[in-house]
N, C-alpha and C positions, 0 to 999 in steps of 0.2 A: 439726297435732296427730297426723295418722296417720303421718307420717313420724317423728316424735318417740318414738313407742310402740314403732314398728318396732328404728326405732335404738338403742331403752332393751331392748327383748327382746332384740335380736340383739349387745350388749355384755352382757345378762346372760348368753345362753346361749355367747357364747365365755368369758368366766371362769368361768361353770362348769361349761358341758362338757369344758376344756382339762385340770380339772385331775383327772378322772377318765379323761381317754381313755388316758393311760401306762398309767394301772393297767390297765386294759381291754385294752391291746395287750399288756404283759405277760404276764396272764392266758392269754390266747390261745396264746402262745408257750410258757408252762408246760405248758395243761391236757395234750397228747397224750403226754408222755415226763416226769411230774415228776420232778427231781430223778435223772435218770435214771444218774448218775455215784453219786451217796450212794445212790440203791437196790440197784445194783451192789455195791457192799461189801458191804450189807449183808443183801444175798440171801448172796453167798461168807462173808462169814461165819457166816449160818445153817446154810450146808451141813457147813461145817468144822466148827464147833461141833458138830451132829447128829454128822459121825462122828468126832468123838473122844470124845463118851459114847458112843458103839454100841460104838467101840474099846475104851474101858476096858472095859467090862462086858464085852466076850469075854473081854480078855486078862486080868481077874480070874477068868472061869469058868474058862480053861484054865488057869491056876494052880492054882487050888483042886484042879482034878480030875487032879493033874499029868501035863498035856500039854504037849509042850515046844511052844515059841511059831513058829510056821505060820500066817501072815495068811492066806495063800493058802488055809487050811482054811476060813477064812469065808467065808461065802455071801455076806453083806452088804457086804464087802469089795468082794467081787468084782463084785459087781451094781452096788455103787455107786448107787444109788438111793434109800436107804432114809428114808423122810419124807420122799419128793420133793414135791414141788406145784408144777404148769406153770405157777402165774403167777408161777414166782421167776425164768423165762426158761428159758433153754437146758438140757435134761436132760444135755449132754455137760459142760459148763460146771461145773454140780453135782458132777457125776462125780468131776471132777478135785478140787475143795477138797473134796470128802467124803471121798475116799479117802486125801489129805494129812491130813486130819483123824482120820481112822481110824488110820493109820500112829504119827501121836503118841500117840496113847489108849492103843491097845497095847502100847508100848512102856514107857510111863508105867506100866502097870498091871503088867508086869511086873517092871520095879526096884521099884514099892513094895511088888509081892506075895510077895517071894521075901524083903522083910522081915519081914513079919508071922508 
């Protein structure tokens, strides 16, 4: 009889521990870097986005108050920095898509400012 329990618990607990331990070993392999390719996009896209609104609104102020177009006069440009936050990774990283970002904005903001 006690062998018979044993044998009925220990065939229940392999069917149904078996069919949670993938998920569990998965999980495990997720928790430390989730998704850590799709956060990467979509940190550099954050940053790119940020500076090509930063960039438009310069390059619509230096329109309006006509100044001929000088990325290099921006501060924000230059710093590349701007609405940074260290949990998106690398503040160099940022830099770079921020300031590709910046580069479009301005230039965008120019051809439609010098329509209006």
């Amino acid at each position: 009889m006690k062998s018979t329990i044993i044998r009925v618990s220990t065939a229940a607990l392999l069917t149904f521990g078996m069919g949670s331990a993938p998920a569990l070993a998965a999980a495990q392999w997720r928790n430390p870097y989730p998704n850590s390719y799709e956060r990467r996009d979509t940190y550099e896209r954050r940053a790119f986005d940020n500076g090509e609104r930063d960039g438009y609104a310069k390059g619509i102020d230096d329109v309006r108050h006509h100044r001929r177009a000088d990325i290099n006069r921006q501060k924000w440009y230059r710093n590349g920095d701007h609405d940074y936050d260290r949990h998106w990774g690398s503040r160099d990283v940022y830099r770079v898509d921020y300031r590709h970002g910046f580069e479009q904005g301005y230039d965008r903001a120019y051809r439609e400012g010098w329509r209006r």
